[in-house]
N, C-alpha and C positions, 0 to 999 in steps of 0.2 A: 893502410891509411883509411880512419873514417870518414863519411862523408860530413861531419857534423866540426873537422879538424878546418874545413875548407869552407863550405859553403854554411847559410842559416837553415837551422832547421828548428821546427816542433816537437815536441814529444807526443805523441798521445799514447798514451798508456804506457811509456816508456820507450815505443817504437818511432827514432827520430826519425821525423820524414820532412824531404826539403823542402823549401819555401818559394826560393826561385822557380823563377818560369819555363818554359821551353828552350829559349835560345840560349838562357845562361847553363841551362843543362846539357846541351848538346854541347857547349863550350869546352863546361870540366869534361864531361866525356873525351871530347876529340885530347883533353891534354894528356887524357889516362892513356890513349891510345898513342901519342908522341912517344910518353914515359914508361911506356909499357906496364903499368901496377893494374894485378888485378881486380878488378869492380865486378863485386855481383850487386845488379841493379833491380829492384822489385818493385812491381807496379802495384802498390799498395791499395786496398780497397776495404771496404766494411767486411764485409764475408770473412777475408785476410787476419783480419786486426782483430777480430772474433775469433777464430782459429787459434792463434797463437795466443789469445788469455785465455783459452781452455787448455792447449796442449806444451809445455813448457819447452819442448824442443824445437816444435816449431815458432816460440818465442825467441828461441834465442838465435834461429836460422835468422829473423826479423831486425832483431836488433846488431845479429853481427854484418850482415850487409852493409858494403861500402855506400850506399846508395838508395833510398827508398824515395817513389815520387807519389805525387800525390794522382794514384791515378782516379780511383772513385771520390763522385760526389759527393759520397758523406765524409770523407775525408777532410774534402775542401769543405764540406760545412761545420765538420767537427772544431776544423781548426779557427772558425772564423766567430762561433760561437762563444769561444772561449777567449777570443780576444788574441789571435795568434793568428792572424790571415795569411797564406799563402799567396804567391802573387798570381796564380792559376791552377788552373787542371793540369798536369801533364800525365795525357790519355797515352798508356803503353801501345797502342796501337801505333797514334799518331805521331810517337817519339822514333820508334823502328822504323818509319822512314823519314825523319826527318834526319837519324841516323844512316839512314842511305845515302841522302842527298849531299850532306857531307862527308860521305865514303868517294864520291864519284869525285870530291875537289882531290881527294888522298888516294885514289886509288887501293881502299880499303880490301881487305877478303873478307868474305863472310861465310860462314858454315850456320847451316841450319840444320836441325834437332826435334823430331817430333810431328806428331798427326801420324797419319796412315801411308804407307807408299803412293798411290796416286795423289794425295794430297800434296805431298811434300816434293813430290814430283815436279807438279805443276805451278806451285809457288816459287820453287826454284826456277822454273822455266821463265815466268811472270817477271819474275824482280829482276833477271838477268837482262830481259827488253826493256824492263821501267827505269831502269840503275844499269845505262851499259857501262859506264866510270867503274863499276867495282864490281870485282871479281865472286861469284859465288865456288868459293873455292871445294863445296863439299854439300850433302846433303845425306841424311838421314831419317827413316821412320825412327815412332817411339816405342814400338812395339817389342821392348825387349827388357829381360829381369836382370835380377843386379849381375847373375852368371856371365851377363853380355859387358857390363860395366866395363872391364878391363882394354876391352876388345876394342868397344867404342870410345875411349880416352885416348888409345891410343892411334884411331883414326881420324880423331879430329886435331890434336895435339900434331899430328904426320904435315896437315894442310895448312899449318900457321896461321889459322885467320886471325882477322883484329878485333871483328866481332861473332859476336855464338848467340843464336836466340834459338831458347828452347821451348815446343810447344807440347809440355804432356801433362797440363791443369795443374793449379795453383796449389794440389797437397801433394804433386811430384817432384815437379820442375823444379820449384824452392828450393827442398832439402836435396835436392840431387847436385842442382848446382852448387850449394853449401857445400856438402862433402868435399866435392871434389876439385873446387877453384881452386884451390893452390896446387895440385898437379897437372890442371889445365893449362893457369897463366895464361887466358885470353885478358885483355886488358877490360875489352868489356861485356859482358855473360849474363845477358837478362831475360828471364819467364815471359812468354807472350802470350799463355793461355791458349785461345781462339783464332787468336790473327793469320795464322796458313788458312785457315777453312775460310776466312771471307778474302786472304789476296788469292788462293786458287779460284774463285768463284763458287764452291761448294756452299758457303750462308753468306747472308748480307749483312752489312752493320746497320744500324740503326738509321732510318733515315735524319738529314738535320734537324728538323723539327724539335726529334725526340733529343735529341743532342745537346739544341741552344734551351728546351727545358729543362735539362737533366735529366731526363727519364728513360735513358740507356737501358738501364736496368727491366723498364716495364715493358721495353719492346721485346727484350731478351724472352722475359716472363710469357709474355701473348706467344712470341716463336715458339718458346719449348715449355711449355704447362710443366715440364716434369723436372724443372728447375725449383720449382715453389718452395720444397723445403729447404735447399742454399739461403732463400731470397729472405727467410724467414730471421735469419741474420740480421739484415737491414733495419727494423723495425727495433731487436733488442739492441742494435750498438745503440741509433736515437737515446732510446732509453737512457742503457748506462752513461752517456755521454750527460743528458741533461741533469738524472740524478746524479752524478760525480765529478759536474762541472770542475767544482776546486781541485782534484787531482788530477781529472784528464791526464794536463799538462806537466805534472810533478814529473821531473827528474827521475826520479827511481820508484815505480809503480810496482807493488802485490800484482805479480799475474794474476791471480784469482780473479772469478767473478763473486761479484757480492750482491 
C-alpha cells in the first residue's frame, strides 16, 4: 500500500511526500500497526531529494516508500513555493517519539538499529525510562556488512516488534530498509539518522530558537564544520527548485539534473 493510496501528498520531483501533519501521521501509522502492512517511512529532506535525482536507485528506494514526510525545511518550502503547502514539518526526530507515546497507549515493541554500542545502549536504556508503556524489545549497533545482514533479520524478525528505527545515515538505512521490508514485515521501519546520539546524550539538537527559524541545518553546520560539503546540497535544490518551478510538482519527473 502507498502512502499516496490513503493520504494527500506532493510530488517533488516525483518523490511523493505527505502533506498531513503530525497527528494525522501518527494516526495512519498506529492503523499500519493494527493492520500489520509494512511501512517503510522516510524522513525526507533537501540532501535526500538530491541524492536520489543523482542516483537512480536511490530514487526509486524514494519513491517506493510507503511513507515519505516532510522532514526538512526546504521541503516544506519547496512545497509551499510551488503552490502545494504542507500542513507542517513533520521533524523524524520528533515523530519517533511522538511514536512512543503512542506505543505506551498499545503497549508497542520496539527494536532499535544502529550508532555504536554504547550509543545504542544507552538510548535503549533512556527510552525504556521515558516510554515505560512499551517495550524495547531489542537493540542493536550498526556496525556490520551485509555478511551480517542474514543474522541481523533474523534477530530482529525473532522479537516481533511493531516498530524498528534504524540509525546508520541517510545513504544506508534507506536502502537497507528498502531491501529488506518485506522479509521484515515490521509494520512500521523508519531511518532516524542522528536521533540515538542526541536521546543518548552523546550531541544535542538544535536549540528552539534555531528550530522556530528553521535553521537546524546551520546549527548542525557550526557543531560539525566537516558537514559543509552535504550542506552544499541545500543551496542547489533552492536552485533547481526555483528554476523548475513548473515540474517540481509534475507526476512523473526525469531523475536527471538539468
Amino acid at each position: 500500500m502507498k502512502a499516496d493510496s490513503k493520504i494527500p501528498t506532493i510530488p517533488i520531483f516525483g518523490i511523493r511526500v505527505s502533506k498531513i501533519d503530525m497527528a494525522a501521521t501518527v494516526d495512519y501509522l498506529t492503523e499500519a500497526v493494527v493492520t500489520r502492512e509494512p511501512h517503510q517511512v522516510i524522513t525526507a529532506n533537501p540532501i535526500m531529494v538530491m541524492a536520489a535525482l543523482n542516483d537512480p536507485a536511490y530514487m526509486n528506494i524514494m519513491k517506493s516508500a510507503e511513507l515519505v514526510v516532510p522532514d526538512g525545511t526546504g521541503v516544506v518550502w519547496a512545497a509551499k513555493y510551488c503552490n502545494e503547502p504542507v500542513v507542517e514539518r513533520v521533524a523524524g526526530f520528533d515523530l519517533l517519539h511522538e511514536l512512543l507515546r503512542q506505543g505506551e497507549r498499545y503497549q508497542w515493541r520496539i527494536y532499535l538499529l544502529g550508532s555504536t554500542p554504547e550509543v545504542i545502549q544507552e538510548t535503549a536504556k533512556r527510552l525504556q525510562l521515558q516510554y515505560p508503556g512499551v517495550t524495547i524489545a531489542g537493540y542493536r549497533d550498526g556496525f556490520f556488512g551485509p555478511e551480517a545482514d542474514e543474522e541481523v533479520i533474523r534477530e530482529i524478525v525473532s522479537k516481533q516488534p511493531d516498530l524498528l528505527f534504524v540509525a546508520r545515515g541517510a545513504d544506508s538505512q534507506e536502502p537497507w530498509i528498502g531491501k529488506y521490508k518485506t522479509r521484515l514485515g515490521i509494520p512500521v521501519m523508519m531511518g532516524v539518522g542522528g536521533s540515538f546520539d542526541i536521546i543518548s546524550g552523546k550531541s544535542r539538537r538544535a536549540p528552539k530558537a534555531f528550530q522556530k527559524l528553521r535553521l537546524e541545518w546551520m546549527y548542525r553546520l557550526l557543531k560539525e564544520p566537516t558537514r559543509y560539503k552535504r550542506m552544499l546540497a541545500l543551496p542547489k535544490f533552492v536552485l533547481k527548485v526555483v528554476r523548475e518551478k513548473d515540474n517540481v510538482t509534475k507526476v512523473e519527473q526525469n531523475a536527471g539534473i538539468h
